[in-house]
C-alpha positions as CSV (number, residue, x, y, z in Angstrom):
1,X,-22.5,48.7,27.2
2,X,-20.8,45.5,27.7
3,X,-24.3,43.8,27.6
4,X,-25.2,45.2,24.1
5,X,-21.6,43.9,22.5
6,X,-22.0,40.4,24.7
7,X,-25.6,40.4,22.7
8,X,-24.0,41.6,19.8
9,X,-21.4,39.0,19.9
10,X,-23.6,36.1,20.5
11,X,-25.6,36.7,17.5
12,X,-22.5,36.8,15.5
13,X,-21.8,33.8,17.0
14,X,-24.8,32.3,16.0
15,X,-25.0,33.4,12.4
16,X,-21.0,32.9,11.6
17,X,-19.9,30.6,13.7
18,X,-22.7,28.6,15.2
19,X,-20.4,26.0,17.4
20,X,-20.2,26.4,21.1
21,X,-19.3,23.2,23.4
22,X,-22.8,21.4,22.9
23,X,-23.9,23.0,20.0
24,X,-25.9,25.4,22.2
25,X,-25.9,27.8,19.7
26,X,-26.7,25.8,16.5
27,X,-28.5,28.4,14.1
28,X,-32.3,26.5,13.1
29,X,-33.4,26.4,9.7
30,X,-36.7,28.1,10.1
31,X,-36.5,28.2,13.8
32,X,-36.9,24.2,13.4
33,X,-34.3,21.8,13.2
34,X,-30.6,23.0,14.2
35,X,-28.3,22.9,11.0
36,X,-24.7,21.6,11.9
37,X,-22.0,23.8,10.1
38,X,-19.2,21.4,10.0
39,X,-18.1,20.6,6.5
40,X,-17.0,17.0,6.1
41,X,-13.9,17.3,7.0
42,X,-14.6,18.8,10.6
43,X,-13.7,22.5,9.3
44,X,-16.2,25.6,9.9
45,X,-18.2,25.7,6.3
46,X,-19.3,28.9,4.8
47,X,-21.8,31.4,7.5
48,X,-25.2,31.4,6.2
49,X,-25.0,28.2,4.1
50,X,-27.7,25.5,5.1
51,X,-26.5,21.9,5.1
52,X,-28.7,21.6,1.8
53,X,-27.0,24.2,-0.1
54,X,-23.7,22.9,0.7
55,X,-24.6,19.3,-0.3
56,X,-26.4,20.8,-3.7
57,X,-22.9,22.4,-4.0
58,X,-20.6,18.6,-4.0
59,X,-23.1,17.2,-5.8
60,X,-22.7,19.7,-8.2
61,X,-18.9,19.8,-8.4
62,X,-19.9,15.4,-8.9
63,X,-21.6,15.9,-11.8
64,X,-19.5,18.3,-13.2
65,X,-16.7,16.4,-12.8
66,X,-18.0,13.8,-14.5
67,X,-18.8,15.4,-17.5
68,X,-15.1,16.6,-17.7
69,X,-14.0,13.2,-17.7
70,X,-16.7,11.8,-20.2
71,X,-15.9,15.2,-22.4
72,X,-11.7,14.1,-22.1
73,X,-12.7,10.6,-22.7
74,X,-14.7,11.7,-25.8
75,X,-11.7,13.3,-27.5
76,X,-9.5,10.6,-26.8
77,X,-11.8,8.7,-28.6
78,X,-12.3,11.1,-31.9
79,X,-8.5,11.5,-31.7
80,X,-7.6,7.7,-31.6
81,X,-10.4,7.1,-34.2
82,X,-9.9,10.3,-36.6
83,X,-6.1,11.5,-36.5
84,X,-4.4,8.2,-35.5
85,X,-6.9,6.2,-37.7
86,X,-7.2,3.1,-35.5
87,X,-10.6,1.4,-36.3
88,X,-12.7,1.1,-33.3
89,X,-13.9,-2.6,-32.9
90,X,-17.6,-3.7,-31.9
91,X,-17.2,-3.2,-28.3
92,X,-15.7,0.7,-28.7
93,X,-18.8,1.1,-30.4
94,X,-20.9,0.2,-28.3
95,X,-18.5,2.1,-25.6
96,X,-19.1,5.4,-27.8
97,X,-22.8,4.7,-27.4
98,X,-22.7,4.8,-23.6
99,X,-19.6,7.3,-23.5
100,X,-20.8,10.7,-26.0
101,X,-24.5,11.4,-25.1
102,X,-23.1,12.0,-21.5
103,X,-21.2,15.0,-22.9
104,X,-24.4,16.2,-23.9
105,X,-26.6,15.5,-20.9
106,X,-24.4,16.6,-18.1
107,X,-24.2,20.1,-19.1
108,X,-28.1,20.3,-19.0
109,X,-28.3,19.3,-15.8
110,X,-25.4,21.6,-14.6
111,X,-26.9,24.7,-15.3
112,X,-29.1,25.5,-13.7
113,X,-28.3,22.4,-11.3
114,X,-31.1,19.5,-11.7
115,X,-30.0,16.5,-9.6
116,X,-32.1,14.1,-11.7
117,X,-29.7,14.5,-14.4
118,X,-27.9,11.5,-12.0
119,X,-30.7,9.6,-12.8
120,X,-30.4,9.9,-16.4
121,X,-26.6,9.6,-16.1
122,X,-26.3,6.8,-14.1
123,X,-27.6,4.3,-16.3
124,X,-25.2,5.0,-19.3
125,X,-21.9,5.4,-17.1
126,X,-22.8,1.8,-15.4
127,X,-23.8,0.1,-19.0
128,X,-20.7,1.5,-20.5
129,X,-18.5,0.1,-17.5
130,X,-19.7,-3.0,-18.1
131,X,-19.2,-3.3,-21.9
132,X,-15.1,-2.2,-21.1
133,X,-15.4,-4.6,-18.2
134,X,-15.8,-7.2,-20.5
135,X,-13.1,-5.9,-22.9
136,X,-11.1,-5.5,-20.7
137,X,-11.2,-9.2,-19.5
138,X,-11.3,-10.1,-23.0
139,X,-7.7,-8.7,-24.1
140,X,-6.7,-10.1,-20.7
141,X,-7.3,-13.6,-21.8
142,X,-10.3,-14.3,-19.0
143,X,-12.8,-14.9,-21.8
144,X,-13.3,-17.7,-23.7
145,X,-12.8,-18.1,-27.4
146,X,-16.7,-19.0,-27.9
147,X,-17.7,-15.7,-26.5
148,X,-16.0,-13.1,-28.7
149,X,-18.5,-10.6,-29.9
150,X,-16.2,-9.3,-32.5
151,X,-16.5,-11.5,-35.7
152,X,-16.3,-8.9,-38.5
153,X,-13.6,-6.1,-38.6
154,X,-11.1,-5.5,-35.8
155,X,-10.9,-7.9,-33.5
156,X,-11.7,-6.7,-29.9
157,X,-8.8,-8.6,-28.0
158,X,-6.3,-7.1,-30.3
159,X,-4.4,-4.3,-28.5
160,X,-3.8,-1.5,-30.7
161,X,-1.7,0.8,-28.2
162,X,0.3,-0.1,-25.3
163,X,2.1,2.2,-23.1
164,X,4.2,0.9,-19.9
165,X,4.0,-2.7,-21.0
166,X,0.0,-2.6,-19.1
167,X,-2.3,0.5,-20.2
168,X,-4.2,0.3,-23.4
169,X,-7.4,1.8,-24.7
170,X,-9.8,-0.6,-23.1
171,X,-7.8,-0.2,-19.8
172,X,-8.4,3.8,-20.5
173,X,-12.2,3.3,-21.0
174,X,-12.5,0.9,-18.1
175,X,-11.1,3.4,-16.0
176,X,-13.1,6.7,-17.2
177,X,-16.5,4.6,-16.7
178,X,-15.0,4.1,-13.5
179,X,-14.8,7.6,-12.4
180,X,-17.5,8.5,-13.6
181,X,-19.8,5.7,-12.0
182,X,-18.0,7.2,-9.0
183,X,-18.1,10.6,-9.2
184,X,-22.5,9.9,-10.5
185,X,-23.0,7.9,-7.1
186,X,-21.3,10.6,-4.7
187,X,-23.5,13.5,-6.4
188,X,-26.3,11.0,-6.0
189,X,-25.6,10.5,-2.2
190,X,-24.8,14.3,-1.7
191,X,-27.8,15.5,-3.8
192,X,-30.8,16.6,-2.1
193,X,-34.1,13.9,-1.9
């Protein structure tokens, strides 16, 4: 009797909690390879999840915190644009560009999860952080006169809003392309090849 419940036991052990010492008892994907059940923080992850799954799952959680911020970012944009009626200069434009078809593309590739929406993605977040890069620097000062882009309309080193003495829309922008280059690299790390 106290064999069949030590049996019994040890295959619980191996389905639900698969750690023991050495890792004697790692479960194998397939009867193959064994799958390590540590999370990344050292903690036991869910029973029956393969190290796959559980990757698919952060990257997932990425992506789909990207597209909040892109979707927040989007707004803030409208509402600057269409209740406060603050022209957007050249740059924002071009910011927009990079910034609103990435609330339309992340959702495709949320559900069902496809991890080559990253690769899609990717592109757009990095092109956009570099346009707000250089506005950035350009309402900073750190660009020279000769190199202003904005010649017609609203100039793009005027600062429309300023809260704190320090954060203003380009500084916004800057940091949502940011994030989002971030969060698009860790879901491209954590996603499956």
């Amino acid at each position: 009797m106290a064999r069949a419940g030590g049996a019994r036991a040890e295959r619980t052990q191996r389905h639900d909690c698969p750690i023991r010492l050495a890792g004697t008892l790692a479960p194998r994907v397939g009867g193959g390879t064994p799958v390590c059940c540590l999370s990344g923080d050292g903690r036991a992850a869910a029973p029956g999840r393969t190290v796959t799954e559980r990757s698919q799952d952060s990257a997932w959680l990425f992506v789909f915190g990207c597209w909040v911020v892109a979707s927040m970012s989007t707004l803030g944009a409208l509402f600057f644009s269409e209740i406060m009626e603050l022209p957007p200069c050249v740059l924002c434009w071009y910011q927009r560009v990079f910034m609103f078809p990435l609330v339309l593309l992340l959702p495709v590739g949320l559900f069902p999860f496809d991890a080559r929406v990253i690769r899609y993605a990717l592109p757009l977040a990095c092109a956009g952080w570099g346009v707000a890069l250089f506005q950035v620097l350009l309402v900073a000062g750190l660009i020279p006169e000769s190199i202003r882009p904005c010649t017609q309309g609203v100039p793009c080193s005027e600062v429309q809003i300023e809260w704190l003495g320090f954060v203003n829309i380009p500084l916004l922008s800057f940091l949502a392309f940011s994030i989002m280059c971030a969060l698009l690299i860790a879901a491209r790390r954590r996603s499956p090849r």
